[in-house]
C-alpha positions as CSV (number, residue, x, y, z in Angstrom):
1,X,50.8,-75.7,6.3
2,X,51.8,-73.5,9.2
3,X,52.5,-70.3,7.1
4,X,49.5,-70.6,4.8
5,X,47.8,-70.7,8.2
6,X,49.1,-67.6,9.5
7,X,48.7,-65.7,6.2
8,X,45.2,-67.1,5.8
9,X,44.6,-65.5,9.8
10,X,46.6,-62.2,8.6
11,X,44.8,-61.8,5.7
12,X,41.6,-62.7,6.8
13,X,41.1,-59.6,9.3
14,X,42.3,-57.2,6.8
15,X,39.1,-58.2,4.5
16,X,36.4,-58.0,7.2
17,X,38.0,-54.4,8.2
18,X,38.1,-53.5,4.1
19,X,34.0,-55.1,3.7
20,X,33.2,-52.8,7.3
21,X,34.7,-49.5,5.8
22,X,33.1,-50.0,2.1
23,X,29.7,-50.5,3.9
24,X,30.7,-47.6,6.4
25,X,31.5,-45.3,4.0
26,X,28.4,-46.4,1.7
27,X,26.2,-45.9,4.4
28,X,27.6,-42.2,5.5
29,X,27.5,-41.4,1.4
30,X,23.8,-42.1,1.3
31,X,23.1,-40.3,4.6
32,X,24.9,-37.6,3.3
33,X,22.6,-37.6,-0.1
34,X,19.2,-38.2,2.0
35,X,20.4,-34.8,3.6
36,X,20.8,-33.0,0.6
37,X,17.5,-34.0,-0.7
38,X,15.7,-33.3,2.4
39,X,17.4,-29.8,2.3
40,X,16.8,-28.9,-1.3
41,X,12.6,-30.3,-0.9
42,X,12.6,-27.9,2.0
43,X,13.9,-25.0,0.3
44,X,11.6,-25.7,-2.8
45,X,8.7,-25.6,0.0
46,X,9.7,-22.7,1.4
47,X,10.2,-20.7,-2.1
48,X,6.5,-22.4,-3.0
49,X,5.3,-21.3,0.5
50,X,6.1,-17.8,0.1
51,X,5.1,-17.4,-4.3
52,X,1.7,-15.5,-4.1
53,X,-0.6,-14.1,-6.8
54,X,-2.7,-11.1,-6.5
55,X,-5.3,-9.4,-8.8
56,X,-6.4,-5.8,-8.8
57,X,-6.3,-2.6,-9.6
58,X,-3.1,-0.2,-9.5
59,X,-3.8,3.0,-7.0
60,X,0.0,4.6,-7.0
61,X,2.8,4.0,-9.2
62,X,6.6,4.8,-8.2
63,X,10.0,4.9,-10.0
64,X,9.5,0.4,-9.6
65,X,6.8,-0.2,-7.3
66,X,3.3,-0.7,-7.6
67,X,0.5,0.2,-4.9
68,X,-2.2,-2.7,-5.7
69,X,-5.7,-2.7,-4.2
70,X,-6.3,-6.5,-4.2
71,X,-10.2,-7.6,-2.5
72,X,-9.9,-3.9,-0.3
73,X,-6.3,-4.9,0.8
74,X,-3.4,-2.8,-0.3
75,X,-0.2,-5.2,-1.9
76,X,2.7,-3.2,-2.3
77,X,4.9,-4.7,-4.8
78,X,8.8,-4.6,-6.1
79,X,10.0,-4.9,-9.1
80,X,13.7,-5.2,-10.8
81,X,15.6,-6.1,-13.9
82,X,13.9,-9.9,-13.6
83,X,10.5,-9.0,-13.5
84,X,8.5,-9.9,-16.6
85,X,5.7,-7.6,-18.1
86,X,3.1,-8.2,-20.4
87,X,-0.3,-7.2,-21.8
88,X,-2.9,-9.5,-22.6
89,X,-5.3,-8.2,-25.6
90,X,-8.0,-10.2,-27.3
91,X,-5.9,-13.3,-25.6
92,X,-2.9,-12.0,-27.5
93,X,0.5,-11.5,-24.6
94,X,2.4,-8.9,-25.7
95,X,6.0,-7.6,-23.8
96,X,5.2,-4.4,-21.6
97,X,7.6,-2.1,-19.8
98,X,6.9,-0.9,-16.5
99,X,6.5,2.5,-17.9
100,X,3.9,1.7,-19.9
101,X,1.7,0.8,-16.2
102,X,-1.1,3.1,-15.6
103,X,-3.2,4.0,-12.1
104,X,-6.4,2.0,-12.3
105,X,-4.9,-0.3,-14.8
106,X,-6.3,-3.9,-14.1
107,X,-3.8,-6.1,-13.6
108,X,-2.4,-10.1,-12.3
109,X,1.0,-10.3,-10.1
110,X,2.5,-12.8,-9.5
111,X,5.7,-13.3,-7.2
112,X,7.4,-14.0,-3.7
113,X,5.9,-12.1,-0.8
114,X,8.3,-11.3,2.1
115,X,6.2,-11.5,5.4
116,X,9.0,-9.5,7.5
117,X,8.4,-6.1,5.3
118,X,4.9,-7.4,3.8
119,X,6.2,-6.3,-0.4
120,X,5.3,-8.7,-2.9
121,X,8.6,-8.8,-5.1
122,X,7.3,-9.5,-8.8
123,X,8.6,-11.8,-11.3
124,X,5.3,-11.1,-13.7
125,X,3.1,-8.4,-14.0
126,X,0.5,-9.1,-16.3
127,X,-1.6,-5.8,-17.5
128,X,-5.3,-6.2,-18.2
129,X,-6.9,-4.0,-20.8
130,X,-10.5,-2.0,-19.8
131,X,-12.9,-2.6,-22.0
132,X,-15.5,-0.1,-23.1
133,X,-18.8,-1.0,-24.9
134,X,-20.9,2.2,-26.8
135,X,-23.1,3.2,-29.7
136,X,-23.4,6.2,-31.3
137,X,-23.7,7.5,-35.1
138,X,-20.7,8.5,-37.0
139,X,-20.1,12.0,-37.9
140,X,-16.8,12.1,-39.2
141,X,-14.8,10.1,-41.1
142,X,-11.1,10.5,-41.9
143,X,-7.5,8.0,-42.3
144,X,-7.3,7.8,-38.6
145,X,-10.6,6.9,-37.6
146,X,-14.1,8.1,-36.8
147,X,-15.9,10.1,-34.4
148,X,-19.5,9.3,-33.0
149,X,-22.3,11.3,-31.6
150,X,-22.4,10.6,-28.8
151,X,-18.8,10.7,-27.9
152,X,-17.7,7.3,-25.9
153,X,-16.3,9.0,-23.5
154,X,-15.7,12.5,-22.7
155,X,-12.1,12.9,-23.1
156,X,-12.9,10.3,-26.4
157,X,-12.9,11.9,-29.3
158,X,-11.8,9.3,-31.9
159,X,-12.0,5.3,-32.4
160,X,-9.4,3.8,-34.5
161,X,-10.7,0.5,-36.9
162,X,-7.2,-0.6,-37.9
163,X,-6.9,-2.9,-35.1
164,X,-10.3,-4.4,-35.6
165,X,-10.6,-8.0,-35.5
166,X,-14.7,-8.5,-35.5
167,X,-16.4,-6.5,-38.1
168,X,-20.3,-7.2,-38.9
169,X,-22.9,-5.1,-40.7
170,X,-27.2,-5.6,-40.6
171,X,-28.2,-5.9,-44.3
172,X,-31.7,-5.3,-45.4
173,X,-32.7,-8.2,-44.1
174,X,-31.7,-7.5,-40.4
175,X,-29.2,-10.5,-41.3
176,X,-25.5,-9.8,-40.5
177,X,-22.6,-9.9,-42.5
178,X,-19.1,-9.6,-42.4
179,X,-17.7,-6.0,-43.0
180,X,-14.8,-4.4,-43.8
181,X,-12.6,-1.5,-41.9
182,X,-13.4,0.7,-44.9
183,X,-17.4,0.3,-44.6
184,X,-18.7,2.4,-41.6
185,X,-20.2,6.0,-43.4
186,X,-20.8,9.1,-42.2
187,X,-24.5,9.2,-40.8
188,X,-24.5,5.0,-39.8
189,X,-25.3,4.0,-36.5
190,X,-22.3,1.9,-35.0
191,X,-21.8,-0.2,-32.1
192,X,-18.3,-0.7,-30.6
193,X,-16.2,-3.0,-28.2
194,X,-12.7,-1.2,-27.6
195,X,-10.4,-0.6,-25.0
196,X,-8.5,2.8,-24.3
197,X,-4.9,2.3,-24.9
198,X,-2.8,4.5,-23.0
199,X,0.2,5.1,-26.1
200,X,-2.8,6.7,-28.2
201,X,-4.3,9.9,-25.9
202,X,-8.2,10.6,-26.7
203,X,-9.0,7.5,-28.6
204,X,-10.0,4.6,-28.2
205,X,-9.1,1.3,-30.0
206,X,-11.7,-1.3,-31.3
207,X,-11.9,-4.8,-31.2
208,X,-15.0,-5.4,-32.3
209,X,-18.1,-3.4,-34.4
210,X,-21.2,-3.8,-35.9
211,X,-22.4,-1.9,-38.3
212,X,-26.1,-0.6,-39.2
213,X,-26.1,1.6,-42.2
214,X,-28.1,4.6,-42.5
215,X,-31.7,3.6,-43.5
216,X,-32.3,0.7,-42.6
217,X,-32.7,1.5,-39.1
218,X,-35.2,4.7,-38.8
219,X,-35.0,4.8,-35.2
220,X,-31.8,3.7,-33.6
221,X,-31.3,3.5,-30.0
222,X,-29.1,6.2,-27.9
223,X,-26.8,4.2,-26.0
224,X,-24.9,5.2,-22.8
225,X,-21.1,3.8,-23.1
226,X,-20.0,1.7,-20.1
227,X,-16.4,0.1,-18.9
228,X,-16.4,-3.5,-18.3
């Protein structure tokens, strides 16, 4: 009775001391992951504090940086191997290269802005096409598109059909139908929605046209072409 008395007081200790450390080192184990999440949240806000997005319109353009006038304010903006660039036309994203970036070209940024040396670095750069909306009766016809009088524009000379995705024509009726690339005619008055793509010098690309064929308008309006 005597020495199960003693071992049960040896033993005894030992699992107290055992139960302590388990808890002990439980408790320092979940400290220690409470301070990893609290580190990693801050860095997420910190990253999310300093992600901006800009709109505007492209004033210089160097070997990777952009100059961007953004509500009157100049953005400078980096880019590098990981920034993303598209185009978006008719809703369509398509891959761009920096390259392909123009002065004056409308365009979305969006990135981490460093307050110390006040550059947005980009991780997209989205490219807005301009838009131009004109009239004008054709007066030349050929495989790679026609030519209106008035000209668009004055460094216009030609609007391609190919990539036209709206094509309407007034009938005798005044009602309008659907047309086809191959309908406009020399002498019909057309009005066009195209943009002025910068791979193709001196033309201009529709989207959209309608057609009124020549007759059954006498008098057709001279329209002045405009960007939008």
């Amino acid at each position: 009775m005597a020495t199960l008395l003693i071992v049960s007081l040896f033993i005894s200790p030992l699992i107290v001391l055992a139960a302590s450390t388990g808890s002990a080192q439980t408790a320092s184990s979940s400290a220690a992951s409470d301070l990893l999440n609290k580190i990693t949240d801050k860095v997420a806000q910190m990253g999310q504090a300093g992600k901006r997005a800009y709109s505007g319109k492209i004033r210089s353009l160097g070997k990777t940086s952009i100059n961007l006038v953004s509500d009157s304010t100049v953005i400078f903006v980096d880019t590098n191997e990981a920034t993303k660039f598209y185009r978006l036309k008719s809703g369509i994203r398509t891959n761009l290269d920096f390259k392909n970036l123009k002065v004056n070209d409308n365009v979305n940024v969006i990135g981490i802005y460093d307050e110390n040396t006040k550059t947005l670095t980009a991780k997209e750069v989205i490219a807005k096409i301009q838009t131009y909306a004109f009239s004008g009766t054709i007066t030349t016809v050929s495989k790679n598109g026609i030519v209106l009088d008035p000209a668009p524009k004055d460094l216009i000379n030609l609007t391609d059909l190919s990539g036209t995705i709206t094509m309407y024509k007034l009938d005798s009726k005044n009602n309008l139908t659907k047309a086809k690339v191959t309908d406009p005619g020399v002498g019909d008055y057309i009005s066009i929605l195209g943009y002025d793509d910068a791979t193709s010098p001196n033309v201009i690309t529709a989207l959209k046209f309608i057609l009124i064929p020549q007759g059954i308008l006498t008098n057709t309006p001279t329209a002045t072409p405009s960007a939008r």
